[in-house]
ROPA-98072 format. One record per residue (C-alpha): y negated, z, x; residue number from 1; residue in one letter. Coordinates in nm, 3 decimals. Example, Ala and Ser with C-alpha at 12.3 -4.5 7.8 and 13.67 -1.06 7.14 Angstrom:
<node <0.450,0.780,1.230>,1,"a">
<node <0.106,0.714,1.367>,2,"s">
//
This chain:
<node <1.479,-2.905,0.157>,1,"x">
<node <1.231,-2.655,0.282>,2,"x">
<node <1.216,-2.329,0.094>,3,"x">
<node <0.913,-2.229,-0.130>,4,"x">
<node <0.808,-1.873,-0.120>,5,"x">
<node <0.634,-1.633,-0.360>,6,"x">
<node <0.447,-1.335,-0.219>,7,"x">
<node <0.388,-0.925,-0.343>,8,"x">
<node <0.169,-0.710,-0.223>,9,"x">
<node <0.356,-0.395,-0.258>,10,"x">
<node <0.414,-0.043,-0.168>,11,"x">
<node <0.753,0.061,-0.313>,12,"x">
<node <0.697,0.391,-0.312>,13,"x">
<node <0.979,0.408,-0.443>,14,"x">
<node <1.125,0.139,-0.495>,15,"x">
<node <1.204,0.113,-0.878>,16,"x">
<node <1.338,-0.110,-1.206>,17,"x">
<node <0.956,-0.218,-1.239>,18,"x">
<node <1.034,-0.363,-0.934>,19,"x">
<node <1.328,-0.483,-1.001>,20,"x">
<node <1.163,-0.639,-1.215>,21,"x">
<node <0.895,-0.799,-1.089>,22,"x">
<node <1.074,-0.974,-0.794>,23,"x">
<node <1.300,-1.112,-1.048>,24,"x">
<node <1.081,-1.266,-1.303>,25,"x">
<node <0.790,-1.415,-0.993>,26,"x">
<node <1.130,-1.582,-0.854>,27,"x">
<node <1.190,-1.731,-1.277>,28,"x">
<node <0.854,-1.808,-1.330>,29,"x">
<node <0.726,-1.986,-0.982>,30,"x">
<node <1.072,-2.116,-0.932>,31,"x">
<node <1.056,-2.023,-0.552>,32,"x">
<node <1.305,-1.992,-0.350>,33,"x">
<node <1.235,-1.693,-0.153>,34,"x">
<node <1.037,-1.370,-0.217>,35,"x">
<node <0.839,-1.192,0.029>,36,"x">
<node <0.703,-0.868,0.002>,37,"x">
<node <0.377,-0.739,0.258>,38,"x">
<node <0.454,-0.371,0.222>,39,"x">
<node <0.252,-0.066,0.339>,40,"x">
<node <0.406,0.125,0.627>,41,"x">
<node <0.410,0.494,0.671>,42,"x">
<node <0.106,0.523,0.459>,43,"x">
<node <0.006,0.407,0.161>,44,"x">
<node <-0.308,0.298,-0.004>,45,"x">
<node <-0.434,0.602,-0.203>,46,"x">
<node <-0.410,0.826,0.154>,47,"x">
<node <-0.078,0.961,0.091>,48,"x">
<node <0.201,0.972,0.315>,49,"x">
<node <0.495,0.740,0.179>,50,"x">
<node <0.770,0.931,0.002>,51,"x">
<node <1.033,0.727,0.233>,52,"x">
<node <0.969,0.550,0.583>,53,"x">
<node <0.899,0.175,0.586>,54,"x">
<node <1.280,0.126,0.695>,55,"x">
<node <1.461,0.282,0.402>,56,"x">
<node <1.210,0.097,0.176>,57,"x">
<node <1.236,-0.230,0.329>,58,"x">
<node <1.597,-0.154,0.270>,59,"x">
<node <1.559,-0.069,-0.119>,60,"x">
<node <1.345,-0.362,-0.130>,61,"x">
<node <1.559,-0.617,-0.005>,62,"x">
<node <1.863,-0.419,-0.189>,63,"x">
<node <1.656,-0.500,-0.534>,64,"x">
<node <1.594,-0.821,-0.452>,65,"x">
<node <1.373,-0.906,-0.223>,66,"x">
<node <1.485,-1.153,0.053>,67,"x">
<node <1.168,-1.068,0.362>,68,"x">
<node <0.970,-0.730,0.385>,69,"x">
<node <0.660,-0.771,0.639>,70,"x">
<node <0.459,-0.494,0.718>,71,"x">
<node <0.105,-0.462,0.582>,72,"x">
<node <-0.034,-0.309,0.882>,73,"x">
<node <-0.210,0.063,0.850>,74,"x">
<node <-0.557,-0.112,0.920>,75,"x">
<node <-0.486,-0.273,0.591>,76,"x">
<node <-0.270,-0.040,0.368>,77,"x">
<node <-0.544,0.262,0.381>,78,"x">
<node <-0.833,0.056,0.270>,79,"x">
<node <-0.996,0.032,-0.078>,80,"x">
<node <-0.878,-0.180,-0.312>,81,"x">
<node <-1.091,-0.499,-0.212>,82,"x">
<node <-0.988,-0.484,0.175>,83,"x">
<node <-0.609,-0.384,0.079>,84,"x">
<node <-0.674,-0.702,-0.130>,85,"x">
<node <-0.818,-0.933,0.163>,86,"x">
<node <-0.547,-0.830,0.403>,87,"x">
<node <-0.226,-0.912,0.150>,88,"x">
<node <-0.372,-1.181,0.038>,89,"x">
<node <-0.459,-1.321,0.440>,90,"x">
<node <-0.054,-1.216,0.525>,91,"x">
<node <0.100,-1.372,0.308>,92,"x">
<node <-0.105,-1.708,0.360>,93,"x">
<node <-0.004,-1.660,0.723>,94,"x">
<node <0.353,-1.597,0.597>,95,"x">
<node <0.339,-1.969,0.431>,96,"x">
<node <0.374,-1.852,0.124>,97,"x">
<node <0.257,-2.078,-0.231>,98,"x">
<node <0.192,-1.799,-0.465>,99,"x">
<node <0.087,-1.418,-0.535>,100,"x">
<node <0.242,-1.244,-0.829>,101,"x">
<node <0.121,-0.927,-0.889>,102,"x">
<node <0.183,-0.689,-1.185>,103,"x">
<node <-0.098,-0.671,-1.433>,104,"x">
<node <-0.175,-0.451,-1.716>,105,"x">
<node <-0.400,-0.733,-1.919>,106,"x">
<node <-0.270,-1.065,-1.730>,107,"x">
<node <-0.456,-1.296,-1.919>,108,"x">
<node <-0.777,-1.088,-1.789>,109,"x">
<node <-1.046,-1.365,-1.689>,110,"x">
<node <-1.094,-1.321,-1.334>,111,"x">
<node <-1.350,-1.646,-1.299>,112,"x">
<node <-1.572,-1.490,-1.553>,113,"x">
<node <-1.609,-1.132,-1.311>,114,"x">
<node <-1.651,-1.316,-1.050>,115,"x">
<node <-1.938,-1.528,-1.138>,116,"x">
<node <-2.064,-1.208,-1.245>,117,"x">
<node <-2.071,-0.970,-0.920>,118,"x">
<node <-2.397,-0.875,-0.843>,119,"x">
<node <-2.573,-1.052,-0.496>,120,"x">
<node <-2.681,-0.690,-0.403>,121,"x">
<node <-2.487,-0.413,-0.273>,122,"x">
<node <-2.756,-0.137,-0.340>,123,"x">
<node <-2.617,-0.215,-0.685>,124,"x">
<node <-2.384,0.089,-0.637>,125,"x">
<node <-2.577,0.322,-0.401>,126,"x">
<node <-2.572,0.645,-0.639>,127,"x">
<node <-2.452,0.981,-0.576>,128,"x">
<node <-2.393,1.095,-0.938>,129,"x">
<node <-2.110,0.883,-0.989>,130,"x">
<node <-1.810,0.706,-0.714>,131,"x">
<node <-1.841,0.330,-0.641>,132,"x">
<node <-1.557,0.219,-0.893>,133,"x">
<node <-1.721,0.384,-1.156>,134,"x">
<node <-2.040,0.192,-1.112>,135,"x">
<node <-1.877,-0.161,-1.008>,136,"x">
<node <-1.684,-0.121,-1.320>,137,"x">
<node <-2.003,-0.027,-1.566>,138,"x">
<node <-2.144,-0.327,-1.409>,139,"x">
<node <-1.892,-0.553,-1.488>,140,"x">
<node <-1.865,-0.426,-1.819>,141,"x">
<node <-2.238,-0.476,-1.903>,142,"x">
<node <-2.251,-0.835,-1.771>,143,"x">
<node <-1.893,-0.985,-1.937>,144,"x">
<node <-1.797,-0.750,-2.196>,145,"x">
<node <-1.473,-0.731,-2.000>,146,"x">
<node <-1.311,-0.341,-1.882>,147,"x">
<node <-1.195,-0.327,-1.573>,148,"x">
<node <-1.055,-0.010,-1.516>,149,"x">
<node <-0.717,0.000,-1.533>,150,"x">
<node <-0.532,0.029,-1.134>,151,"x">
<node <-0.344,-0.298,-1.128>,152,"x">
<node <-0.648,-0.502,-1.328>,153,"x">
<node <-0.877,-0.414,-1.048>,154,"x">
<node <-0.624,-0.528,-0.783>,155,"x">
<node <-0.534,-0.848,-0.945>,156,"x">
<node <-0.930,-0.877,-1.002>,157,"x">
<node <-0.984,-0.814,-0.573>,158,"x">
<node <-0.659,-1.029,-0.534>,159,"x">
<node <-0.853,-1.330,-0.694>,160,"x">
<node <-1.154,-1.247,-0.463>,161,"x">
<node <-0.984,-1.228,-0.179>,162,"x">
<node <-0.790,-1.574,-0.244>,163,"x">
<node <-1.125,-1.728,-0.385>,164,"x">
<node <-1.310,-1.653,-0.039>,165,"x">
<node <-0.997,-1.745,0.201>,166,"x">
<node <-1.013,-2.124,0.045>,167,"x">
<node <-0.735,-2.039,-0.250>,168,"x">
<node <-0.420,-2.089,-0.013>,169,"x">
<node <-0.186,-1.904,-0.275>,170,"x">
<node <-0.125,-1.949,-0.620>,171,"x">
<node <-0.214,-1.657,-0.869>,172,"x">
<node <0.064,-1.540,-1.101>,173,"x">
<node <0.010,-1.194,-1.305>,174,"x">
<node <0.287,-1.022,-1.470>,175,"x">
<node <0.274,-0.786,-1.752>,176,"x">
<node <0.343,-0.445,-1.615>,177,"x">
<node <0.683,-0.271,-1.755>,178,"x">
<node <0.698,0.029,-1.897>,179,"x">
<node <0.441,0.349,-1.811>,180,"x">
<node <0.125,0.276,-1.694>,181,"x">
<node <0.065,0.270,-1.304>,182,"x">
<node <0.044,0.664,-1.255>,183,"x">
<node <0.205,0.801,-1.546>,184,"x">
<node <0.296,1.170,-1.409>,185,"x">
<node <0.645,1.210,-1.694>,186,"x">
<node <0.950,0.978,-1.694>,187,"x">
<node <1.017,0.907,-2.061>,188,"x">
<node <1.328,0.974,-2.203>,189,"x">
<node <1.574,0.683,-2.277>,190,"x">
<node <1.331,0.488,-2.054>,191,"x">
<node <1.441,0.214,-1.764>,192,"x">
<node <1.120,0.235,-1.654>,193,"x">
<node <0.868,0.476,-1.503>,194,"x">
<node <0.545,0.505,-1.251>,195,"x">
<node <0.603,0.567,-0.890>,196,"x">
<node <0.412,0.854,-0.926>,197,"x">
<node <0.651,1.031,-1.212>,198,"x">
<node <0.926,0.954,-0.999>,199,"x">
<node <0.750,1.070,-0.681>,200,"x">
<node <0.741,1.409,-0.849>,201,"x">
<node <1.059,1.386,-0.984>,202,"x">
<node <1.251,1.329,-0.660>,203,"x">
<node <0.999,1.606,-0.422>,204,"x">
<node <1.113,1.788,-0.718>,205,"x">
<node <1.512,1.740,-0.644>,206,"x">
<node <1.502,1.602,-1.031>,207,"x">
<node <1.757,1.356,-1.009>,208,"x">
<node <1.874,1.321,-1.345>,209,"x">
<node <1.550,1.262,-1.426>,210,"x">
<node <1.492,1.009,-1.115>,211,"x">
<node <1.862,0.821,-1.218>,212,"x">
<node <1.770,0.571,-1.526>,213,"x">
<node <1.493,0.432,-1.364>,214,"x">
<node <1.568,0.300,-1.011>,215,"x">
<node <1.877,0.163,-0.881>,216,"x">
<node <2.143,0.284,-0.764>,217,"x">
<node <2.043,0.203,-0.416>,218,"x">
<node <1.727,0.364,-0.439>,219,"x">
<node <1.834,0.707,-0.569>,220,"x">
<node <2.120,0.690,-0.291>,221,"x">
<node <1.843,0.643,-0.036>,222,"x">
<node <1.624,0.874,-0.206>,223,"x">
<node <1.891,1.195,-0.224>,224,"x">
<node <2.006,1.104,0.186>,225,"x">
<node <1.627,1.053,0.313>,226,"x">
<node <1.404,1.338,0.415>,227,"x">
<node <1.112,1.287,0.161>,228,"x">
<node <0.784,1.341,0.309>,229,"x">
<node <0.438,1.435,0.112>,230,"x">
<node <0.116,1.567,0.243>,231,"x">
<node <0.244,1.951,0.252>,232,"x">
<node <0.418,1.807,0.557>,233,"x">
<node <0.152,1.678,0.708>,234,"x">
<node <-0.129,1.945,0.614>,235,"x">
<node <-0.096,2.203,0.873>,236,"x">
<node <-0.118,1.946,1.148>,237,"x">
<node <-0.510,1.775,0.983>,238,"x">
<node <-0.584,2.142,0.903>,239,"x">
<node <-0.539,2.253,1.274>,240,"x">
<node <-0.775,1.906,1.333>,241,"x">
<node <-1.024,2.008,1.118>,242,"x">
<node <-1.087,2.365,1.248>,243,"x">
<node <-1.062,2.315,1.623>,244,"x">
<node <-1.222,1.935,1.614>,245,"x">
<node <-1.640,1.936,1.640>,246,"x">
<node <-1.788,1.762,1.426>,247,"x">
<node <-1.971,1.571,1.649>,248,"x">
<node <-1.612,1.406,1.677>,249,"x">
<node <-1.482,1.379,1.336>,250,"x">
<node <-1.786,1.182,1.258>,251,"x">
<node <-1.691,0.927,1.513>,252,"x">
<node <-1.366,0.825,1.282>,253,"x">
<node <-1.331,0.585,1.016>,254,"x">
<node <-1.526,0.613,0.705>,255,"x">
<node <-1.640,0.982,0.815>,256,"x">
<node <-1.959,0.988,0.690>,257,"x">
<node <-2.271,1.093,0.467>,258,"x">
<node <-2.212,1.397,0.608>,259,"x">
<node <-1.845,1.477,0.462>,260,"x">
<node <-1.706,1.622,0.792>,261,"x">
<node <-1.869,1.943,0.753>,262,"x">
<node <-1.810,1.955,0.427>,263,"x">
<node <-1.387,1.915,0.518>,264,"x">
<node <-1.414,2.107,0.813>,265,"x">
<node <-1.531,2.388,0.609>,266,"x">
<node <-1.269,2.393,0.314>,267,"x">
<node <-1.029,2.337,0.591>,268,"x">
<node <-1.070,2.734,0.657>,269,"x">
<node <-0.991,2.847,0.356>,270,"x">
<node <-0.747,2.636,0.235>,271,"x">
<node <-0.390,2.674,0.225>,272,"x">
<node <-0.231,2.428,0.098>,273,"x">
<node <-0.404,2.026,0.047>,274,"x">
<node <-0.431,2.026,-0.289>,275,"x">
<node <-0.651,2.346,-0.258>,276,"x">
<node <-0.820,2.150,0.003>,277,"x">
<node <-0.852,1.850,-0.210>,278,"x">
<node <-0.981,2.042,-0.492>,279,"x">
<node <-1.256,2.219,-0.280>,280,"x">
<node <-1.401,1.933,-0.098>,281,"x">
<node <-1.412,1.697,-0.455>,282,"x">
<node <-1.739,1.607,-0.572>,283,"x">
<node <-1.879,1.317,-0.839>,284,"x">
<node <-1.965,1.154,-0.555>,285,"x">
<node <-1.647,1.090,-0.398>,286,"x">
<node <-1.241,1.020,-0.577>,287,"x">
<node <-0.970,1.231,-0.484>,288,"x">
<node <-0.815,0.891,-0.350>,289,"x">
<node <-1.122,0.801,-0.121>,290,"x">
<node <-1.104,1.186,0.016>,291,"x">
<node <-0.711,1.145,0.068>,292,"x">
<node <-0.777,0.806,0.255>,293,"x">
<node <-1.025,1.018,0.456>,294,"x">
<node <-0.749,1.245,0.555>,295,"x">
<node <-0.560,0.979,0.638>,296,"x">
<node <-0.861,0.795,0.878>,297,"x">
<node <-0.895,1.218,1.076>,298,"x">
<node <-0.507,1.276,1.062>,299,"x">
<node <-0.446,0.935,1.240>,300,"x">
<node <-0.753,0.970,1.488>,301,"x">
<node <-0.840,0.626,1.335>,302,"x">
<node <-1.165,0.493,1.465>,303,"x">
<node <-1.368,0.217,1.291>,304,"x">
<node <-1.285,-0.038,1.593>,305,"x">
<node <-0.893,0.015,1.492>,306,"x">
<node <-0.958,-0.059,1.152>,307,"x">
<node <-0.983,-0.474,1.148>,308,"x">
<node <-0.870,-0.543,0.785>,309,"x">
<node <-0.707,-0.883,0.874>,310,"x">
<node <-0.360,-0.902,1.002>,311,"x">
<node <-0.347,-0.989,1.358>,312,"x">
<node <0.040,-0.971,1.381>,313,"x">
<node <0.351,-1.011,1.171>,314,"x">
<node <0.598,-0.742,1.158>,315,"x">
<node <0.936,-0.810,1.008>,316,"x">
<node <1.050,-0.484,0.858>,317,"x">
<node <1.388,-0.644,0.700>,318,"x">
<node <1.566,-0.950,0.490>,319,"x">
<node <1.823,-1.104,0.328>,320,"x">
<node <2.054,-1.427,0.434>,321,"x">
<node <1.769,-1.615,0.219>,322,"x">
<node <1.499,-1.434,0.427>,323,"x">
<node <1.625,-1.494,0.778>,324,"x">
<node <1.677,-1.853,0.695>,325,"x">
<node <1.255,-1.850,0.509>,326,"x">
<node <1.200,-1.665,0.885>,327,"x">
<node <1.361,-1.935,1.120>,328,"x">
<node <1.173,-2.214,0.896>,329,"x">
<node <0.865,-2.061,0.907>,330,"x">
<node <0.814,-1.943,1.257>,331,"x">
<node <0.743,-2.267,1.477>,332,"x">
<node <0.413,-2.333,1.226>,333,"x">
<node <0.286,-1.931,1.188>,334,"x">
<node <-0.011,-1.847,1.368>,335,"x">
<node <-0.007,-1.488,1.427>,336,"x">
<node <0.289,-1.345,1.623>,337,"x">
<node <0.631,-1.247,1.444>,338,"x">
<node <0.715,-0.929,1.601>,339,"x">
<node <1.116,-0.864,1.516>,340,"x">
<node <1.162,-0.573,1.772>,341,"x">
<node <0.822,-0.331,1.908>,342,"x">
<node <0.802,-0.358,2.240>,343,"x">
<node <0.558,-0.170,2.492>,344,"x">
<node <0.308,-0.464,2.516>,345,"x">
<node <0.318,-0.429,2.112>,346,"x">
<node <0.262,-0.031,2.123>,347,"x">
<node <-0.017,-0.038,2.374>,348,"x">
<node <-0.177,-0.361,2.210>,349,"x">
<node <-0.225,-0.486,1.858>,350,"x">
<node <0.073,-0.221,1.755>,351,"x">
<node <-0.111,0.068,1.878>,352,"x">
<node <-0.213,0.222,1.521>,353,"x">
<node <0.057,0.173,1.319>,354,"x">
<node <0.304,0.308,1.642>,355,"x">
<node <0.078,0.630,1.638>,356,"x">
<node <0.066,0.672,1.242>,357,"x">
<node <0.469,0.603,1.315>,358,"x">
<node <0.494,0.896,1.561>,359,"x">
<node <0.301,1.155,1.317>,360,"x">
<node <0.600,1.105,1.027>,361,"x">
<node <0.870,1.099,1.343>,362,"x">
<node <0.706,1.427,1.399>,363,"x">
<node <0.772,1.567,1.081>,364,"x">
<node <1.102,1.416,1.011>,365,"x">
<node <1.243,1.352,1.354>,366,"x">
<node <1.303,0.962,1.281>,367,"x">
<node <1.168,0.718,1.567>,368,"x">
<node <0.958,0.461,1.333>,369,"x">
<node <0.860,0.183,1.594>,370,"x">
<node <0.997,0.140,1.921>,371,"x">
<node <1.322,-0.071,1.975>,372,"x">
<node <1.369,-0.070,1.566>,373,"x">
<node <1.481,-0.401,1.487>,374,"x">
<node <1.477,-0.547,1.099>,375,"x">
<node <1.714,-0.449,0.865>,376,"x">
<node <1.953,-0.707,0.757>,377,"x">
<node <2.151,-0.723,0.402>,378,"x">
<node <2.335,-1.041,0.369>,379,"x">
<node <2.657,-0.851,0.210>,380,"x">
<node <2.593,-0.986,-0.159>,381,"x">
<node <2.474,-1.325,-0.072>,382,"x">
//
């Protein structure tokens, strides 16, 4: 009998009970036999650096119950929402598998009605008093009725998209979120269950009594042994970017535009730390996250040509006995490579991003990230 798989789109950043959670009731509900997760690498979606390297959370992951972890390559993972959507969404087809589940604050939101309603023309949302998602959402709002503001809503909303326009090759499952909403900065006492962003905090923080109840076990072992990482790591080395760079060259990088890069090359000066840089270079105009991922795009030297948001590889992080066997079924009828073990021809070629975004946290924490790293395997409890 050939295995059925059900796909997330995920982070775990850390990974938590939610989680947990999660993997366990897609695998009730769908009935599948497998679960695999396309996770972000070394950096995540709202331009931060992960707390944890894409190893030791592939390893939570498949520790909580996940059974294949395949990377979500950086040309996908630092997008906004709707081409973070269109990437997932295009891996996991390629990974074979039937359906998406993906946490929802309002899963019974209707996703047919918003999108018969988006509007034809993009000018729509050409303001400078107010960010994009602002707009999009008053939009929405004023043709359906529906709000469509909440962080997981708008994914599972671009999720839909995505699927809709690739010819609907997964099934759509949406599961009530658990517990605090998606970035909820206190862990409630007495609660199982808290935002990655409270316990983000919590563990930079050293608060593990606070981190305990709500992650597993293996989690908060990885969490105390790994060397966590944030942007204070990372800021000295974009600050030194910013001040000796021209700005005839940070305007040649991803998403640098409108002008911005004198803007950031100016609050660079002055600031010392990045959330005085943040908080200098905010306007109405543009979200802290879209100014993070903008970091992100000078930090990593990314140029527009790098950033294709559709997979062109697959890169097996880790999995469980269940996994390896989903793996070996899978890869005589996958289109895209399966890349087990980086290579050079992978560094210098399609891997060539996500092996330089690798080096940047391997200079910070000393870890090697790409080369020679082969998936990890947990096949202990099976």
């Amino acid at each position: 009998m050939a295995l059925q798989a059900v796909g997330i789109i995920a982070e775990y950043n850390p990974f938590h009970h939610g989680h947990a959670y999660q993997v366990a009731q897609a695998k009730q509900q769908t009935g599948a036999d497998v679960v695999v997760a396309a996770m972000s690498g070394n950096w995540v979606q709202r331009g931060e650096p992960a707390l944890m390297d894409k190893w030791q959370r592939a390893q939570a992951a498949i520790a909580g119950g996940v059974d294949l972890v395949v990377e979500l390559p950086t040309a996908i993972a630092v997008q906004p929402a709707h081409l973070f959507a269109a990437g997932g969404v295009a891996l996991l087809a390629a990974l074979d598998c039937r359906w998406l589940a993906f946490g929802s604050e309002h899963p019974d939101m209707d996703y047919e009605r918003l999108m018969a309603n988006l509007p034809s023309d993009p000018t729509t949302f050409k303001r400078f008093d107010q960010t994009y998602a602002s707009l999009f959402q008053g939009y929405l709002r004023e043709q359906t009725g529906i709000t469509l503001n909440a962080a997981n809503d708008i994914l599972g909303f671009f999720y839909a998209l995505a699927n809709r326009r690739q010819g609907n090759p997964l099934s759509l499952l949406a599961l009530a979120r658990k517990g605090s909403q998606h970035n909820d900065p206190t862990i409630a006492t007495a609660s199982q269950f808290a935002s990655a962003t409270a316990i983000r905090t919590a563990a930079l923080a050293g608060d593990w009594s606070a981190v305990e109840p709500v992650v597993p076990a293996t989690t908060l072992t990885a969490l105390q042994q790994a060397q966590l990482t944030s942007w204070a790591d990372f800021w000295p080395l974009l600050r030194y970017q910013l001040v000796s760079g021209d700005v005839a060259d940070l305007r040649q990088m991803y998403q640098i535009t409108e002008g911005v890069e004198y803007r950031l090359k100016r609050a660079a000066l002055t600031s010392a730390t990045f959330a005085e840089f943040m908080h200098a270079v905010k306007t109405k105009r543009y979200t802290y996250t879209r100014l993070q991922r903008q970091s992100v795009y000078l930090l990593g030297q990314m140029k527009p040509a790098e950033m294709q948001a559709e997979p062109q590889y697959l890169r097996v992080l880790g999995y469980s006995a269940t996994g390896q066997r989903y793996l070996h079924q899978i890869k005589k009828q996958v289109t895209l490579p399966l890349v087990s073990r980086a290579d050079r021809d992978w560094q210098k070629g399609p891997g060539a991003l996500d092996d330089r975004l690798g080096a940047l946290r391997t200079l910070v924490t000393g870890i090697p990230q790409d080369y020679g790293r082969i998936p990890v395997k947990i096949t202990l409890s099976e």
